[in-house]
C-alpha positions in Angstrom: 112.9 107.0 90.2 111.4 105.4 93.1 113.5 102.4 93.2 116.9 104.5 92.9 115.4 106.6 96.4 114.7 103.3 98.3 117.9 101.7 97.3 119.6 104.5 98.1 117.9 104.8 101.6 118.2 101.4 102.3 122.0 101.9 101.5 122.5 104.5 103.9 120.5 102.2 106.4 122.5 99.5 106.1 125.7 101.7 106.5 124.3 103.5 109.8 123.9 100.0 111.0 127.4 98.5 110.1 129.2 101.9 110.1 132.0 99.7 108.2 133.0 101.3 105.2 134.8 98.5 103.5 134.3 97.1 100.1 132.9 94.0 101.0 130.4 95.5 103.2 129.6 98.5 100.4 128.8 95.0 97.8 126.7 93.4 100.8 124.9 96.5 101.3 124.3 97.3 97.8 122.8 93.6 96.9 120.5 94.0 99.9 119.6 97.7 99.4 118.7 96.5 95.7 116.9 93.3 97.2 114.6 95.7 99.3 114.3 98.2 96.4 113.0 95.2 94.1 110.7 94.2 96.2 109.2 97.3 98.3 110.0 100.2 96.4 106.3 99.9 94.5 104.8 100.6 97.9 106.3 103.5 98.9 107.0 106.7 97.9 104.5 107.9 95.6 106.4 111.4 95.4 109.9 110.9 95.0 110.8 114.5 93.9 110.3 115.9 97.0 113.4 113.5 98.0 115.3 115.8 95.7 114.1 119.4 97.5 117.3 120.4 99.6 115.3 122.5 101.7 113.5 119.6 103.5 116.5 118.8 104.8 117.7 121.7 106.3 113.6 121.9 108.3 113.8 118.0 108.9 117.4 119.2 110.7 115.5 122.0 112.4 112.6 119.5 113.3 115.4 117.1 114.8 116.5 119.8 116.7 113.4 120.6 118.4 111.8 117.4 119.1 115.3 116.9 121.0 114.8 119.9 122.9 110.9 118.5 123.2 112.1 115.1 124.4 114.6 116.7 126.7 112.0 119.1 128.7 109.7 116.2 128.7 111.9 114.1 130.5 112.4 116.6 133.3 109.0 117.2 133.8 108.3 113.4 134.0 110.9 112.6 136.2 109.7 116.1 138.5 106.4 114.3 138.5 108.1 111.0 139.9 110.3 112.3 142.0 107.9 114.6 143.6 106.3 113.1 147.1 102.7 113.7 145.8 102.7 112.8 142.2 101.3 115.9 141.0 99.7 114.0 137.9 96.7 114.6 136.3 96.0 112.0 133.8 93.4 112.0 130.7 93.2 111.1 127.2 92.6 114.4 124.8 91.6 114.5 121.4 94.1 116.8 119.2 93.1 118.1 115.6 95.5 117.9 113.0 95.7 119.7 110.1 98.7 117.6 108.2 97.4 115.9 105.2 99.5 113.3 104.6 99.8 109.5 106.0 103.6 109.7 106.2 103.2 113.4 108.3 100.7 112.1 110.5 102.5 108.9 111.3 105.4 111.2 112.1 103.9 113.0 114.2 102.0 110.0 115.9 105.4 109.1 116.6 106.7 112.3 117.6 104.0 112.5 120.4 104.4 109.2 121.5 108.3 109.4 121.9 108.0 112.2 123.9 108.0 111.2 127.8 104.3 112.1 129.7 102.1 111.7 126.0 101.6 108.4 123.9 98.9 108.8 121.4 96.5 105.8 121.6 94.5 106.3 118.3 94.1 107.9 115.1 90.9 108.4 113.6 91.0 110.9 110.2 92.0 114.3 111.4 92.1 113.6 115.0 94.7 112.3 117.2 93.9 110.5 120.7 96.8 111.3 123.3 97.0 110.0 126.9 98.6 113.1 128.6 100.4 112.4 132.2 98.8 116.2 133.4 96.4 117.2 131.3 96.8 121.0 132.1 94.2 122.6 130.0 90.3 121.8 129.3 90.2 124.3 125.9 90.8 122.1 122.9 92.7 124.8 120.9 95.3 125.5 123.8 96.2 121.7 124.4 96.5 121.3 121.0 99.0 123.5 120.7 100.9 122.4 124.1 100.8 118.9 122.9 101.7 119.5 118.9 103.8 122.3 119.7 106.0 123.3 117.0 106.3 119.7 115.8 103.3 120.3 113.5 105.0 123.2 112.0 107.7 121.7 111.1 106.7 118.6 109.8 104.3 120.6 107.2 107.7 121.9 106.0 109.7 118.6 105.0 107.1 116.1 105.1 103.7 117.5 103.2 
């Protein structure tokens, strides 16, 4: 079962990339969707049903919409911070708890963090997640959390865990 969900990722891949739907580039991407599946499928996916659960995808669309809305906000608070004649920065690195089991979640929202403009996360060590924050606006560990996680956590529980 796992090899039918990575070819069948891999085909979509390949047909996001080429956005050609022609029957030559439908055999192309087949033969290297199954190429990929041969070879890496064993590695990956150790639960494949949960690729067959349609109400991830409806929270991993809700998810997309509010790391958008994340990303957005960020950037205007980066570029106020730019743009502003004193720089009101205030950097620091923070350590943010987790409480997402999985790899695949916490890589997610590793990335999630990181993509967001003011916040990269440097290191993660078990539960706990190392961010550089442009302002660090808080010194209580439960309400950065929260500022820096936001709903991100929340939703990534839903569709990734």
């Amino acid at each position: 079962m796992r090899y039918i969900a990575v070819f069948i990722l891999a085909l979509i891949f390949w047909l996001l990339i080429t956005f050609r739907f022609t029957v030559p580039n439908l055999i192309a991407g087949s033969l290297a969707a199954l190429i990929c599946s041969a070879i890496f499928a064993r590695y990956y996916f150790h639960n494949v049903y949960k690729f067959l659960q349609p109400h991830r995808y409806l929270w991993f669309c809700v998810y997309l919409f509010f790391f958008g809305w994340a990303c957005i906000k960020a950037n205007f608070d980066v570029a106020y911070r730019v743009l502003h004649p004193r720089m009101p920065i205030k950097p620091g690195i923070v350590r943010v708890k987790t409480t997402l089991r999985s790899e695949f979640a916490k890589t997610l929202l590793a990335n999630s963090i990181t993509m967001t403009p003011g916040t990269i996360t440097v290191d993660v060590i078990g539960d706990d997640f190392y961010v550089h924050w442009i302002y660090v606006e808080s010194e209580d560990p439960e309400v950065y959390t929260k500022m820096i996680t936001g709903k991100f956590e929340k939703y990534i529980k839903r569709f990734a865990e």
